[in-house]
FISEKOL-977891 format. One line per 8 residues: number of its first residue (from 0); their letters; for each residue x, y, z of N, C-alpha, C. Coordinates in nm, 2 decimals, decimal comma. Last residue first. Layout:
<nodes>
NUM> A> X:Y:Z:X:Y:Z:X:Y:Z; ...
</nodes>
This chain:
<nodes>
252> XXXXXXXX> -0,94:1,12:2,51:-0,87:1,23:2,55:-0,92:1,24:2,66; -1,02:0,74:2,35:-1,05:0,89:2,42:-0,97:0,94:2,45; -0,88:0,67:2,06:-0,87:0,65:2,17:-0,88:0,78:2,27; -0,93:0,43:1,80:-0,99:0,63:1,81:-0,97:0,59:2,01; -0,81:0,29:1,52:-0,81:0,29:1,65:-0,79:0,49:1,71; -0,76:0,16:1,24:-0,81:0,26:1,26:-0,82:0,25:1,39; -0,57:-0,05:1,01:-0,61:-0,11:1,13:-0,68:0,06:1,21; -0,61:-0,13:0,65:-0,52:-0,07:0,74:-0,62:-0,09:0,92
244> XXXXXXXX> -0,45:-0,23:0,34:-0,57:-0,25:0,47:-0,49:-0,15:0,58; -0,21:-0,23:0,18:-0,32:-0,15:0,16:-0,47:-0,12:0,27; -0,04:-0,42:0,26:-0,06:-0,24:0,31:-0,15:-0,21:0,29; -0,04:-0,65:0,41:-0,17:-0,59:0,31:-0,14:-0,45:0,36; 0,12:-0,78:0,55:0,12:-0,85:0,42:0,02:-0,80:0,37; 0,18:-0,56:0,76:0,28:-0,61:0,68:0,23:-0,69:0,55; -0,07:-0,35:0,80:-0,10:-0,45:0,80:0,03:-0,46:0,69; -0,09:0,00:0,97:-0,07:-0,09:0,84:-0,06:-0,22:0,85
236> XXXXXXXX> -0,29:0,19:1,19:-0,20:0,12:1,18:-0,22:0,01:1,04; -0,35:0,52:1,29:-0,38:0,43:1,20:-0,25:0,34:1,16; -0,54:0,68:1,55:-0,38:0,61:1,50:-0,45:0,50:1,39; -0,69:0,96:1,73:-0,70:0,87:1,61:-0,55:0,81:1,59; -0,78:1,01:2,05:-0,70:1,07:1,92:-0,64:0,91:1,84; -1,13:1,21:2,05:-0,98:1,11:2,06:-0,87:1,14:2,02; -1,35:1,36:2,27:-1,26:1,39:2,12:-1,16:1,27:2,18; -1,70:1,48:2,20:-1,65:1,34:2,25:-1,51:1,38:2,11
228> XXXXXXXX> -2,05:1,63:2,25:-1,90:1,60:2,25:-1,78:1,52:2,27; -2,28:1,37:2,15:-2,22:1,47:2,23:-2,11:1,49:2,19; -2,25:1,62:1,98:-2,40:1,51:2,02:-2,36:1,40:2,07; -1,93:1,52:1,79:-2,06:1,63:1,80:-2,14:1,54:1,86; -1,58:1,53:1,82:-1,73:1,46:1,72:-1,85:1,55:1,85; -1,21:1,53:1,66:-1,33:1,61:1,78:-1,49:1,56:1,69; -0,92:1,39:1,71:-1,04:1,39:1,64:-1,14:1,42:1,72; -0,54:1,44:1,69:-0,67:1,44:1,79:-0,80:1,44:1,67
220> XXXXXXXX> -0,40:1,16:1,50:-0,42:1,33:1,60:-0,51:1,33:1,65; -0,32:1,09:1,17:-0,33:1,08:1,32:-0,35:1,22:1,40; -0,19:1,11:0,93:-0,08:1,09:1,04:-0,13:1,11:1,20; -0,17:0,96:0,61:-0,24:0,97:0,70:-0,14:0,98:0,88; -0,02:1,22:0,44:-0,03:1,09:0,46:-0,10:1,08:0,58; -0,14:1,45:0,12:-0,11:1,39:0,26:-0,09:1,31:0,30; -0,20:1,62:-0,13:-0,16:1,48:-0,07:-0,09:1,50:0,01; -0,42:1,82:-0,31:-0,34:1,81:-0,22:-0,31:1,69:-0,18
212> XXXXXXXX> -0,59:1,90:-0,57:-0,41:1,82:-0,55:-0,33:1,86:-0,44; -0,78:2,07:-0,60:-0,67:2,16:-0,52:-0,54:2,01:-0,55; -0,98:1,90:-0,70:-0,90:1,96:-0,79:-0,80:2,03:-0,74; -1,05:1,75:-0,40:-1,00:1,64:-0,51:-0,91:1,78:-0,62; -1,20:2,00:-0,33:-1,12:1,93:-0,24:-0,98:1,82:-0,41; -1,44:2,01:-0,52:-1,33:2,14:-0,47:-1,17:2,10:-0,39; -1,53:1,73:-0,51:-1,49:1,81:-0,61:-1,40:1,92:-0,58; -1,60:1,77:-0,26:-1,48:1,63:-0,24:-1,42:1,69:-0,39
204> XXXXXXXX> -1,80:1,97:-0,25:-1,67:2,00:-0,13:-1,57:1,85:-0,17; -1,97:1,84:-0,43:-1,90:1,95:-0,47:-1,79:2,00:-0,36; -2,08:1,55:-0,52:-2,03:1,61:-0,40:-1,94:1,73:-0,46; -2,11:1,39:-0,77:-2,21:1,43:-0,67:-2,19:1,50:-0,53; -1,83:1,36:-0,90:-2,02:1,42:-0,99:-2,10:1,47:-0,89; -1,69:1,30:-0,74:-1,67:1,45:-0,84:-1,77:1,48:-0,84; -1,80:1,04:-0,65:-1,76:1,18:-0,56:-1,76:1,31:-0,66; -1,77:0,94:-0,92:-1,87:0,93:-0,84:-1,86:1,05:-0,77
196> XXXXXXXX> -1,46:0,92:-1,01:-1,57:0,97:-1,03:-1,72:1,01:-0,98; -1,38:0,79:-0,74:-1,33:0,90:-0,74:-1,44:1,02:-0,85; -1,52:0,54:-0,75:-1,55:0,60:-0,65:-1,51:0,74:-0,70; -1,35:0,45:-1,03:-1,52:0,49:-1,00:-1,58:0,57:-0,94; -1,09:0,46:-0,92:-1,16:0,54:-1,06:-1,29:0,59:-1,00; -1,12:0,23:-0,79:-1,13:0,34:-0,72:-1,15:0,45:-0,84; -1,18:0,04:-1,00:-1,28:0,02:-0,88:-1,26:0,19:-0,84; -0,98:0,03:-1,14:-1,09:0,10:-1,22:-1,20:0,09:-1,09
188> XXXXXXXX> -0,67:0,10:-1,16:-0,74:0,05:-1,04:-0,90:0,09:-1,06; -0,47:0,27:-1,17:-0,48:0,22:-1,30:-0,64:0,12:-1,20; -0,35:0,40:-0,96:-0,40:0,44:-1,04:-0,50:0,37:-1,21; -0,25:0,38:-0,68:-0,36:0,23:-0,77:-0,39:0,29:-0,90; -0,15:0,48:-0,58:-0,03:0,42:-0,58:-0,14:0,32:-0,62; -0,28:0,73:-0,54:-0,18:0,75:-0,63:-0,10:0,60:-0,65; -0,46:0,67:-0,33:-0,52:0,66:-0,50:-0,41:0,64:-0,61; -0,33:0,73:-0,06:-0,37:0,60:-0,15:-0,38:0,57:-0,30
180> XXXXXXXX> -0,36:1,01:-0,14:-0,16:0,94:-0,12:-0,24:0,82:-0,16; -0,60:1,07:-0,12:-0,50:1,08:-0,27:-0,40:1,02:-0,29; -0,66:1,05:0,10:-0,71:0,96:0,01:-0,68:0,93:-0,12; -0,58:1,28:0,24:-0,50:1,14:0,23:-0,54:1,05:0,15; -0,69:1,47:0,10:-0,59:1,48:0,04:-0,52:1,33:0,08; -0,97:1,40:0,19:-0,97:1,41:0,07:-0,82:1,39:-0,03; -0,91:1,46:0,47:-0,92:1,34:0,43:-0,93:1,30:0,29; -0,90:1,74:0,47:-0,79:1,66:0,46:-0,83:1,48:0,44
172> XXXXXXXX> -1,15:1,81:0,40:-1,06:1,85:0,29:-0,89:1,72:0,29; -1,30:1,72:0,64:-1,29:1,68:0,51:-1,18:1,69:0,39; -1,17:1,87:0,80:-1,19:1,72:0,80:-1,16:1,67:0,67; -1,28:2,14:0,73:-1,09:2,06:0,76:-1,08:1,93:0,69; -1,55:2,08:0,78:-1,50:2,13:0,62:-1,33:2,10:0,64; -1,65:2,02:1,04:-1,60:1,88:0,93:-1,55:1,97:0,78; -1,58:2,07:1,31:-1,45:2,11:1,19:-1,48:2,04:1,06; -1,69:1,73:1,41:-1,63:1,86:1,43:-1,55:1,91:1,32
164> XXXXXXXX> -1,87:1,54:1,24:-1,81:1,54:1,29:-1,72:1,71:1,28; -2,22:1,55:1,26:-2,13:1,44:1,37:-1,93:1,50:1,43; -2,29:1,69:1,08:-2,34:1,69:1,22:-2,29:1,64:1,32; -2,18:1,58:0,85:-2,14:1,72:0,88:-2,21:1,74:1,05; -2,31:1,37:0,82:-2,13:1,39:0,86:-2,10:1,50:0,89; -2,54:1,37:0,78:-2,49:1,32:0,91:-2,39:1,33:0,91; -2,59:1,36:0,49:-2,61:1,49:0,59:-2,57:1,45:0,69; -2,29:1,20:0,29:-2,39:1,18:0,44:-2,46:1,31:0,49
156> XXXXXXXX> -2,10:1,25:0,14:-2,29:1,23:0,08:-2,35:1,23:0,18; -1,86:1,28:0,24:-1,94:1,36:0,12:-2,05:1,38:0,13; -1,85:1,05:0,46:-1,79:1,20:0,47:-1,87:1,34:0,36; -1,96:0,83:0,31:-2,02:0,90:0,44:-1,96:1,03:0,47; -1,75:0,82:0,09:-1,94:0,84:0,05:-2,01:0,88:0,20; -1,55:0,73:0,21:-1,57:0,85:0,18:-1,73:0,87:0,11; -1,61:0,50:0,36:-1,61:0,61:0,50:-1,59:0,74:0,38; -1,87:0,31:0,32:-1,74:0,33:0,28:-1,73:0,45:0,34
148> XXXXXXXX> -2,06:0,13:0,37:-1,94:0,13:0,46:-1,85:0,21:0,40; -2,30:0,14:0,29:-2,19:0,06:0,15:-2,07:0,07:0,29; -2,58:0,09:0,46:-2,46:0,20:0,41:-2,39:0,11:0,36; -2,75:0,02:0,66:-2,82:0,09:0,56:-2,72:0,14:0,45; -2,66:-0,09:0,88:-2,67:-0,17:0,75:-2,70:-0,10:0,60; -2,38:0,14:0,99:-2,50:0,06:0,96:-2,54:-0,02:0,85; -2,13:0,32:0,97:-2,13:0,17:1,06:-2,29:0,08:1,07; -2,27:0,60:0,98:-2,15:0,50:0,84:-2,17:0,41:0,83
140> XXXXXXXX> -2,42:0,66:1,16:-2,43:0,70:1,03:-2,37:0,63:0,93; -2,26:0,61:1,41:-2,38:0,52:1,38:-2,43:0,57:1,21; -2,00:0,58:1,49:-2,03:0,65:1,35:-2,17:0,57:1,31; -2,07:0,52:1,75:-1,99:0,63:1,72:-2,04:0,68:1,58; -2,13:0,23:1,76:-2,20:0,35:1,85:-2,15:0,54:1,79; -1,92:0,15:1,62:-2,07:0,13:1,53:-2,12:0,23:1,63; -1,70:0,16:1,82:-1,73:0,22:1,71:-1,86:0,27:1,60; -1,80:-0,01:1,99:-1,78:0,12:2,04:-1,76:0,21:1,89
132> XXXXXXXX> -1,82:-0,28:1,85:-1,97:-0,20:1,90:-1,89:-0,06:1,93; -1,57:-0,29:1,59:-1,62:-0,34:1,69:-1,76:-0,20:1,73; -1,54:-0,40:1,24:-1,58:-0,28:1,37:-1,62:-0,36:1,47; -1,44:-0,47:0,91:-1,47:-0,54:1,03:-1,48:-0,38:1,12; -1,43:-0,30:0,68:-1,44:-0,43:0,65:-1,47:-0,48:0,75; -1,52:0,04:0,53:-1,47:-0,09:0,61:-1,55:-0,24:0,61; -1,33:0,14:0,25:-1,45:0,09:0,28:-1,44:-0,03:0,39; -1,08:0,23:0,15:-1,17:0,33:0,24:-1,29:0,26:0,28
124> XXXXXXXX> -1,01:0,10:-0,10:-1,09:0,18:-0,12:-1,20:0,29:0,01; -0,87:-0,08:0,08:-0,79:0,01:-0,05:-0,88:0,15:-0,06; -1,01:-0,08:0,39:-0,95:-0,17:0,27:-0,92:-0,06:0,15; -1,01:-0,08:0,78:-1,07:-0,05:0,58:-0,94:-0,07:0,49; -1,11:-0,19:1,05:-1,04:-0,18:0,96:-1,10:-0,18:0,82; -1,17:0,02:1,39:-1,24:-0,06:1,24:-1,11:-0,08:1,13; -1,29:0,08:1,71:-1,14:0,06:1,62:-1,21:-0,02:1,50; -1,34:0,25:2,01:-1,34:0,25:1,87:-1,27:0,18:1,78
116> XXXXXXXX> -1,20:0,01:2,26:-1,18:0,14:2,25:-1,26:0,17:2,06; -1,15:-0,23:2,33:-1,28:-0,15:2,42:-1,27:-0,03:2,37; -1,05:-0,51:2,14:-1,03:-0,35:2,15:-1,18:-0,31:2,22; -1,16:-0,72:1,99:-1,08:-0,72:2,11:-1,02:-0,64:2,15; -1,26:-0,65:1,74:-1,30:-0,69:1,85:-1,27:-0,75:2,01; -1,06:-0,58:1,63:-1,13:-0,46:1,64:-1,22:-0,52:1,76; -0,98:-0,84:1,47:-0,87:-0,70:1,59:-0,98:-0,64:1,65; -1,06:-0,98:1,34:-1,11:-1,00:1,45:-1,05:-0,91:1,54
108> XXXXXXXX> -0,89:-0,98:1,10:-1,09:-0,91:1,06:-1,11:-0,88:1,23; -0,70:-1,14:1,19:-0,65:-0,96:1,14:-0,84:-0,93:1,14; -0,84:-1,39:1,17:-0,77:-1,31:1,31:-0,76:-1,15:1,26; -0,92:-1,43:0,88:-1,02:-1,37:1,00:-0,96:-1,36:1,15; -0,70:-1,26:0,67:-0,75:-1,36:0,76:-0,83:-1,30:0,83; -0,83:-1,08:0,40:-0,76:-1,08:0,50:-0,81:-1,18:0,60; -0,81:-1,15:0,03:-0,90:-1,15:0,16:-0,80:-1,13:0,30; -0,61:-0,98:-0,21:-0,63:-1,12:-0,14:-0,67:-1,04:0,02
100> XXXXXXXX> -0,53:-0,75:-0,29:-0,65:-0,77:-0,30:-0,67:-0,91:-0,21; -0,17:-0,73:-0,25:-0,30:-0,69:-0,16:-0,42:-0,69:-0,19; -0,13:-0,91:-0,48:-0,11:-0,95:-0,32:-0,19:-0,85:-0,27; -0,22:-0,75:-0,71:-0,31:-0,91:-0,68:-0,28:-0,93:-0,53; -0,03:-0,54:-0,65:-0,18:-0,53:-0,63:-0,26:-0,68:-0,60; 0,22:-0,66:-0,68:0,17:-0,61:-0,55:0,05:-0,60:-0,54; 0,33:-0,72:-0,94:0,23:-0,82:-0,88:0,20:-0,78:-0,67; 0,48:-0,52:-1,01:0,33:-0,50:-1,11:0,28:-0,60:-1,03
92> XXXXXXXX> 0,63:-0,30:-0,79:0,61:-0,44:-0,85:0,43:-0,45:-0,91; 0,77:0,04:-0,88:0,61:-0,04:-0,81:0,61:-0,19:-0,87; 1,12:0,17:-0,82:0,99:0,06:-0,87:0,89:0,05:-0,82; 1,36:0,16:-0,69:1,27:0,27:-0,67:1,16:0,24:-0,80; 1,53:-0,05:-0,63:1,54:0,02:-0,78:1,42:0,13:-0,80; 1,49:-0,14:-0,37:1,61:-0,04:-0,43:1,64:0,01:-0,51; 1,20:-0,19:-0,38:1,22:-0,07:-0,28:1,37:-0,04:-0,35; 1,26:-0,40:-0,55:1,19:-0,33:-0,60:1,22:-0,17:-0,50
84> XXXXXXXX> 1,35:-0,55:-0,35:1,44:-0,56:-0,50:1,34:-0,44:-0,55; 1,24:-0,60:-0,15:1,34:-0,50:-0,10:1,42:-0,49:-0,26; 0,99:-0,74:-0,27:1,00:-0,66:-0,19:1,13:-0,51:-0,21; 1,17:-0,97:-0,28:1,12:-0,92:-0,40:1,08:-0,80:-0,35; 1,24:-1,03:-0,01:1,34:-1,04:-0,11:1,31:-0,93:-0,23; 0,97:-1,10:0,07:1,03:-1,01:0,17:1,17:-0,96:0,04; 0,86:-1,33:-0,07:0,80:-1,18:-0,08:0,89:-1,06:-0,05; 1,19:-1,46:-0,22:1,04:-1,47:-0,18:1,00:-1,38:-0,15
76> XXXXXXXX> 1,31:-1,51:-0,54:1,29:-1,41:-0,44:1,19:-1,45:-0,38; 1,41:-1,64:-0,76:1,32:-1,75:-0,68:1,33:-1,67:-0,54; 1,54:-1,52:-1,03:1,63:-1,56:-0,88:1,52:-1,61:-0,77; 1,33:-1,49:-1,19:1,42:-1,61:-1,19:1,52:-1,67:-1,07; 1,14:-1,34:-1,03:1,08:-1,46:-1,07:1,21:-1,57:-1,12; 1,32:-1,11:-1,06:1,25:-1,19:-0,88:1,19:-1,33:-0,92; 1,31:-1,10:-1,35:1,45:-1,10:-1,24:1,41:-1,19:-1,10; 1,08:-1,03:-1,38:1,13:-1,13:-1,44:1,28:-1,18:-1,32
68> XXXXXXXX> 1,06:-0,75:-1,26:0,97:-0,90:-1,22:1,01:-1,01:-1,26; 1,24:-0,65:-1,41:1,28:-0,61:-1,21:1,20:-0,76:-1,19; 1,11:-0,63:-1,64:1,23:-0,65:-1,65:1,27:-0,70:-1,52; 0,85:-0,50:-1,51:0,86:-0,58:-1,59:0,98:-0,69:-1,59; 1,01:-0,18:-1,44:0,89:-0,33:-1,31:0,94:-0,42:-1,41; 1,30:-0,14:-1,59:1,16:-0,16:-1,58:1,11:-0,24:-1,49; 1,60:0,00:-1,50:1,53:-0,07:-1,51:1,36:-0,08:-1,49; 1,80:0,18:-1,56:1,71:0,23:-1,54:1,57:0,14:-1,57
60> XXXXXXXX> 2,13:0,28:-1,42:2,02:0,18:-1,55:1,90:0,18:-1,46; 2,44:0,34:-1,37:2,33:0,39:-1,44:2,26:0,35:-1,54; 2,59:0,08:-1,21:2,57:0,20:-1,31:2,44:0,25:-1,32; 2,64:-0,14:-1,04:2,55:-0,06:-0,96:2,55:0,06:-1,10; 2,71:-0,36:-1,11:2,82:-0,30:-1,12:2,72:-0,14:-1,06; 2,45:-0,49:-1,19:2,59:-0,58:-1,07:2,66:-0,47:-1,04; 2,40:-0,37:-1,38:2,32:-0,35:-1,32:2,34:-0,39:-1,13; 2,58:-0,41:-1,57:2,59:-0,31:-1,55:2,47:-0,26:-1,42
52> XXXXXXXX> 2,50:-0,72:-1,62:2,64:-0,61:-1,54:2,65:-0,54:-1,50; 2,25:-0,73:-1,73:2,29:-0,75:-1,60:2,46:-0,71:-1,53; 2,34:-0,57:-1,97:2,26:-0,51:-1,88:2,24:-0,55:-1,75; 2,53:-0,74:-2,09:2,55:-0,60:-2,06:2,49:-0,51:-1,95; 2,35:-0,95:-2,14:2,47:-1,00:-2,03:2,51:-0,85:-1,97; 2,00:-0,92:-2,19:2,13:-0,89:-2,25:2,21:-0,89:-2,14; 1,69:-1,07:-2,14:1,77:-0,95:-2,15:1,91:-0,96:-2,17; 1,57:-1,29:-2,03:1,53:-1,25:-2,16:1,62:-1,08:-2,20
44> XXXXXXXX> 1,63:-1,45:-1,79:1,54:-1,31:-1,81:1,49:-1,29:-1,94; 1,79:-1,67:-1,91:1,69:-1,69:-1,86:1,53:-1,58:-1,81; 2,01:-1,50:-1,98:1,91:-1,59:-2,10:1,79:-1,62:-2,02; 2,09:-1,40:-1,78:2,04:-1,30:-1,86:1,95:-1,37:-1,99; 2,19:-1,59:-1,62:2,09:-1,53:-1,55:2,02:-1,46:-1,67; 2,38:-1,69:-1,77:2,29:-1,73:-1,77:2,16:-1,67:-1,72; 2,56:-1,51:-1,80:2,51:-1,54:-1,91:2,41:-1,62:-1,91; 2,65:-1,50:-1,55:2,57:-1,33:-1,57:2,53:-1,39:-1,67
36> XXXXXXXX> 2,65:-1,78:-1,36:2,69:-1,72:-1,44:2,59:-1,56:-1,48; 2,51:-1,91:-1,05:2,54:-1,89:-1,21:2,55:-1,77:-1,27; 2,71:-2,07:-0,80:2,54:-2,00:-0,83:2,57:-2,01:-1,00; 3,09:-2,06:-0,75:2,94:-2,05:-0,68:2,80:-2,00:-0,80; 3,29:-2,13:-0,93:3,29:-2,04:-0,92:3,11:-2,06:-0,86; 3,41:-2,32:-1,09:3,46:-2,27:-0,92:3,37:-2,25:-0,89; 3,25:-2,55:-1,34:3,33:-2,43:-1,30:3,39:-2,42:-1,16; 3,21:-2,78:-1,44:3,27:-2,69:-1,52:3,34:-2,57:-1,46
28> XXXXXXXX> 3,04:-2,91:-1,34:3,13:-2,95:-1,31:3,25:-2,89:-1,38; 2,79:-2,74:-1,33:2,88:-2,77:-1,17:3,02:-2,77:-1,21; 2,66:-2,78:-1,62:2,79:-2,67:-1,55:2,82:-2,68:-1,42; 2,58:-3,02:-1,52:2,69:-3,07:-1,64:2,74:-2,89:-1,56; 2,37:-2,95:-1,28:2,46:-3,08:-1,25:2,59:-3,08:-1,41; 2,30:-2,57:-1,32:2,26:-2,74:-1,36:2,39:-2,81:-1,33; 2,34:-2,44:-1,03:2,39:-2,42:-1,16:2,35:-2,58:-1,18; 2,13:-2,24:-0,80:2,18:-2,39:-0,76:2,18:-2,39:-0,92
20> XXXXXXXX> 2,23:-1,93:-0,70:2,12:-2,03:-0,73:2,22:-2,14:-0,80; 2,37:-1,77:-0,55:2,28:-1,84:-0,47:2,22:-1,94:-0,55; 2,44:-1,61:-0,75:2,57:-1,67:-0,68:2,50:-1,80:-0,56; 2,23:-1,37:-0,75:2,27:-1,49:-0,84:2,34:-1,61:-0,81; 2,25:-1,28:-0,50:2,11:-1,37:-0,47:2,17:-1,45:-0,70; 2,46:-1,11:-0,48:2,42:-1,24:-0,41:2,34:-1,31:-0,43; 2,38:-0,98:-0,71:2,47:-1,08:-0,74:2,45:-1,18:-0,66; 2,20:-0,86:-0,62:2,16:-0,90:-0,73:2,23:-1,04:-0,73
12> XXXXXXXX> 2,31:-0,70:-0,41:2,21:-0,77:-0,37:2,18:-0,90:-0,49; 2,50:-0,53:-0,55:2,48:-0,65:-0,41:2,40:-0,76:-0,42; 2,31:-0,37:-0,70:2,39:-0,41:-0,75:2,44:-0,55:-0,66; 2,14:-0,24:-0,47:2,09:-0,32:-0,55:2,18:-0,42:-0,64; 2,36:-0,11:-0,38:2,27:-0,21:-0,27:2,26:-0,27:-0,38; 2,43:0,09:-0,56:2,52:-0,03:-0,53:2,47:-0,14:-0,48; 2,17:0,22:-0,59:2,23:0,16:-0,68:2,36:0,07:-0,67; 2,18:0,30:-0,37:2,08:0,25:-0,40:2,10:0,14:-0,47
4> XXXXX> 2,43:0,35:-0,09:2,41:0,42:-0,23:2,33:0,26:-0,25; 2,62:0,23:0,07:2,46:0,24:0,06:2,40:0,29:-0,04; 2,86:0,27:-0,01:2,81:0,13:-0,04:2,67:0,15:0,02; 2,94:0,53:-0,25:2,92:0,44:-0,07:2,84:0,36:-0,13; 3,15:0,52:-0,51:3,01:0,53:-0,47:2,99:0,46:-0,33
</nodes>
């Protein structure tokens, strides 16, 4: 099996990072052999010697988040570590959500304001969180007090969206499908549930849109707006310790 192969990385990786941890002071003196044992690693998981082997040995196993958590939690993985332990067993870590709910510093809130160009950042749910004035000038419909901020209740429910922004039945449809690549990776996530119910009930183009299951990722491009005319082109940038946030920047044509 090449040694990129997933399943070998992972297998690598495992051991290295067993072979790393520091074996109580009475087994030091017991053995050669660096870090600790597969018999230990596996008492202290709660799983069978067989299955950390076979898991060293890169085979065919088909480990649970749960199981994968326990593991990062015994080998004392830090984010980046635990991370790349989950990316090679092709897993969602069950403690990624609580990390991306946590608040975002107020330098990351303060981007937008140091940009002359449109730029806002929003959160899991699409709902922004910081804007600078060129933008608030722009989506003067969304970007006021009078509004929840969330950019899909203004795309849907707003009579202003359809006035503001160009092509908006595209628009729309496609924002509907990127909103899905998000959704899909919270499903259990009873906040967006809501919104997604919500929209069903009261918007019949997010309903028509939401039942087609289309998914997209968000990838930017030109964006054309109304009264006046005025087009950019849109880049959406991710935040390393909050994917889920994201950084929006609309730069004239």
């Amino acid at each position: 099996m090449p040694e990129q192969h997933p399943r070998k990385a992972l297998g690598a990786f495992l051991r290295a990072h067993r072979e790393r941890l520091t074996p109580s002071a009475t087994a030091l003196r017991r053995r050669r052999t660096p870090g600790w044992r597969r018999e230990e690693l596996a008492e202290a998981c709660g799983v069978s010697v067989t299955w950390i082997t076979w898991l060293e040995q890169g085979r065919e196993v088909s480990p649970s988040s749960r199981a994968l958590a326990r593991l990062a939690d015994v080998l004392q993985l830090i984010p980046a570590e635990r991370a790349f332990l989950f990316e090679l067993a092709g897993k969602r870590d069950p403690a990624a959500r609580a990390a991306t709910l946590q608040a975002l510093p107020p330098p990351i809130l303060a981007l937008p304001q140091t940009m002359s160009i449109p730029a806002y950042v929003l959160d899991r749910s699409w709902t922004a969180l910081a804007w600078n004035t060129p933008a608030a000038k722009l989506f003067s419909g969304w970007l006021s007090g009078k509004n929840d901020r969330n950019l899909l209740r203004f795309v849907f429910l707003s009579p202003s969206a359809p006035r503001l922004i160009e092509h908006w039945e595209d628009r729309a449809r496609r924002i509907a499908a990127e909103f899905r690549a998000d959704f899909s990776r919270h499903l259990r996530d009873p906040s967006l549930q809501s919104l997604v119910d919500q929209l069903v009930a009261d918007s019949p183009a997010f309903r028509h849109a939401w039942q087609a299951q289309a998914v997209l990722d968000r990838e930017g491009g030109e964006r054309s707006f109304r009264n006046p005319r005025r087009r950019y082109f849109q880049a959406t940038l991710y935040f390393a310790s909050h994917p889920d946030m994201k950084l929006v920047t609309l730069t004239p044509r």
